[in-house]
C-alpha positions as CSV (number, residue, x, y, z in Angstrom):
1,X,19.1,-16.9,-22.3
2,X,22.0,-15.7,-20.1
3,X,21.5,-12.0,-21.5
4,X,17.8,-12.4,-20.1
5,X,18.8,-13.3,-16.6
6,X,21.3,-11.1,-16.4
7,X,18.8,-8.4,-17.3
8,X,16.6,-9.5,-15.1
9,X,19.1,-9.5,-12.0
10,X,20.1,-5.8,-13.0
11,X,16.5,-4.7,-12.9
12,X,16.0,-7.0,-10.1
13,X,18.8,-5.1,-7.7
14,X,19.2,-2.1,-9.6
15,X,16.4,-0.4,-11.1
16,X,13.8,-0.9,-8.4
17,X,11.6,2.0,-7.3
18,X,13.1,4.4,-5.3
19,X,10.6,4.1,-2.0
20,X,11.3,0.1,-2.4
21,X,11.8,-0.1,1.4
22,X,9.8,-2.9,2.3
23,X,8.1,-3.7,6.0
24,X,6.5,-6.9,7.5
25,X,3.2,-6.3,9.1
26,X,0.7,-8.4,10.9
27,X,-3.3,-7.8,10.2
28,X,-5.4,-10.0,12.5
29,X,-3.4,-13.8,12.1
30,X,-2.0,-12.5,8.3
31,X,1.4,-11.5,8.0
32,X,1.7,-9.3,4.9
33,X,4.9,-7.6,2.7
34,X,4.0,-4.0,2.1
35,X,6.3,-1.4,0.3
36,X,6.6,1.6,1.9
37,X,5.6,4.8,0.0
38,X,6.8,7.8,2.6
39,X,8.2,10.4,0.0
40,X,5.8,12.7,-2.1
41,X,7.5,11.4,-5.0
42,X,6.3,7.5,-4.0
43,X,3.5,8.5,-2.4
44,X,2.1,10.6,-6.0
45,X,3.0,7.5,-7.8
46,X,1.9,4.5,-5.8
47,X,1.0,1.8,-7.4
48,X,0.5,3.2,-11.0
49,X,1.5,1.4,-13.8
50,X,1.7,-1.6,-11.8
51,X,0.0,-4.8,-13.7
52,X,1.1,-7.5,-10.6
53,X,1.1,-7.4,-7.0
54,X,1.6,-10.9,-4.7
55,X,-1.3,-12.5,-3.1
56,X,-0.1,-10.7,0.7
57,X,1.7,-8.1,-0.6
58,X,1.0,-4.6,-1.2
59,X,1.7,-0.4,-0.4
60,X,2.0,1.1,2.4
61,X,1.3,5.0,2.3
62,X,2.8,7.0,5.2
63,X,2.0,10.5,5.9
64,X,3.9,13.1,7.9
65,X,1.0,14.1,9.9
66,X,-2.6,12.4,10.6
67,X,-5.3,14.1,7.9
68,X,-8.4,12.5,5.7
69,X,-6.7,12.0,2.8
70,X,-8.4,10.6,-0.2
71,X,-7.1,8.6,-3.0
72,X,-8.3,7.8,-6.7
73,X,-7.0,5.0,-9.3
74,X,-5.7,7.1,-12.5
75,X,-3.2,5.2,-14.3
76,X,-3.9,2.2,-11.9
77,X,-4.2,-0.8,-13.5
78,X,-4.7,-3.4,-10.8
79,X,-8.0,-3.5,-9.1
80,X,-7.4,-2.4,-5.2
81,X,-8.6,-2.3,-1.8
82,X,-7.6,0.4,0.8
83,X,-7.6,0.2,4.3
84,X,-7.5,3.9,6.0
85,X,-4.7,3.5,9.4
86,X,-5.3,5.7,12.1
87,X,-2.1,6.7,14.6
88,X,-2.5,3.5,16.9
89,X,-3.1,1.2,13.6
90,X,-6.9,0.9,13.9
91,X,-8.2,0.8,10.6
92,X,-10.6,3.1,10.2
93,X,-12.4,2.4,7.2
94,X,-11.4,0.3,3.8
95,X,-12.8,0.7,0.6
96,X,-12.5,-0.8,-2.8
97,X,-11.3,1.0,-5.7
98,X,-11.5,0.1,-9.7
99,X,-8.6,0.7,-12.2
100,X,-8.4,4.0,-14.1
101,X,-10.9,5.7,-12.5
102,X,-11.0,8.8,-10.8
103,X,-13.3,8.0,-8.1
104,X,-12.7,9.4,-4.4
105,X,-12.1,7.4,-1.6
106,X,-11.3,9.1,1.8
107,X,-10.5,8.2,5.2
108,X,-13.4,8.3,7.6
109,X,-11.2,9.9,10.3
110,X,-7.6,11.1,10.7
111,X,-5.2,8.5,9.3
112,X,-1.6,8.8,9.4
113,X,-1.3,5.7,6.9
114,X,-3.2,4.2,3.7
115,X,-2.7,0.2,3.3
116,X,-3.4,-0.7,-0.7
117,X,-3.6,-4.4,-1.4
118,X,-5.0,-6.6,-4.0
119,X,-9.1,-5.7,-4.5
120,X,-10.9,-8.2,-2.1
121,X,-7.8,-8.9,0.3
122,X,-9.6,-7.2,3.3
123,X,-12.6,-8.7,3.2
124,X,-11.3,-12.5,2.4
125,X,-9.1,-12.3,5.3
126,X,-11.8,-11.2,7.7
127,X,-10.4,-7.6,8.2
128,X,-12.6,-4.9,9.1
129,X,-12.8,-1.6,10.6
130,X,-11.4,-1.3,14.0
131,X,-8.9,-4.2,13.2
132,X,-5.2,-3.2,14.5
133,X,-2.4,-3.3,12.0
134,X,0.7,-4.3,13.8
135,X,4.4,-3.4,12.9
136,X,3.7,0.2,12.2
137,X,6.3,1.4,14.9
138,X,9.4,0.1,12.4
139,X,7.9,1.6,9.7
140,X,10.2,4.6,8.3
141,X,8.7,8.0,8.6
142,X,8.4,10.0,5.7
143,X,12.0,11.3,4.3
């Protein structure tokens, strides 16, 4: 038993993903955890092989300049929904994406930032398009 907690501390604090920078953000009246993924390294590999995320957590995706980028669900287990962040945190559109598929799902404008959270999050929490994410300006910028 103590060789499984003390494998489960050193994984814990040591062998977390390298873009495991987190940030607090606020979404309407929800305050949510979100990883920040501002490398290309994180950014390629999101949320891939990923079986569990919390019920307000999820991955923040932060570009270096404001674009339509698009995103698909290979070798994505968990079931998702993606909210498209313009520059002054409107969201601009949010879709839902299945696991392992390679579906397309682009922003509907310029975003400078992707928000992936558990499929359904969005839409149980009232969140729409036009809804400001908040707590973007601490965010760090891409490295």
């Amino acid at each position: 038993m103590r060789y499984f907690i003390a494998l489960s501390l050193l994984f814990f604090f040591f062998l977390q993903p390298a873009w495991s920078e987190d940030v607090s953000l606020e979404i309407g009246k929800y305050s949510i955890h979100a990883e920040v993924a501002n490398t290309p390294q994180s950014r390629n590999h999101g949320l891939m092989q990923r079986s569990l995320l919390c019920a307000d957590c999820g991955m923040l995706f932060v570009f270096e300049k404001a674009d339509q980028y698009s995103f698909w669900m290979k070798n994505t287990p968990l079931p998702l929904s993606i909210a498209f962040i313009a520059p002054d945190g409107h969201i601009l559109n949010i879709d839902e994406m299945q696991p392992y598929t390679l579906d397309t799902h682009r922003a509907q404008g310029d975003a400078l930032y992707a928000l992936e959270m558990n499929l359904g999050w969005f839409t149980q929490h009232g969140i729409r398009r036009g809804v400001t994410v908040k707590g973007l300006e601490q965010v760090p910028t891409e490295q």
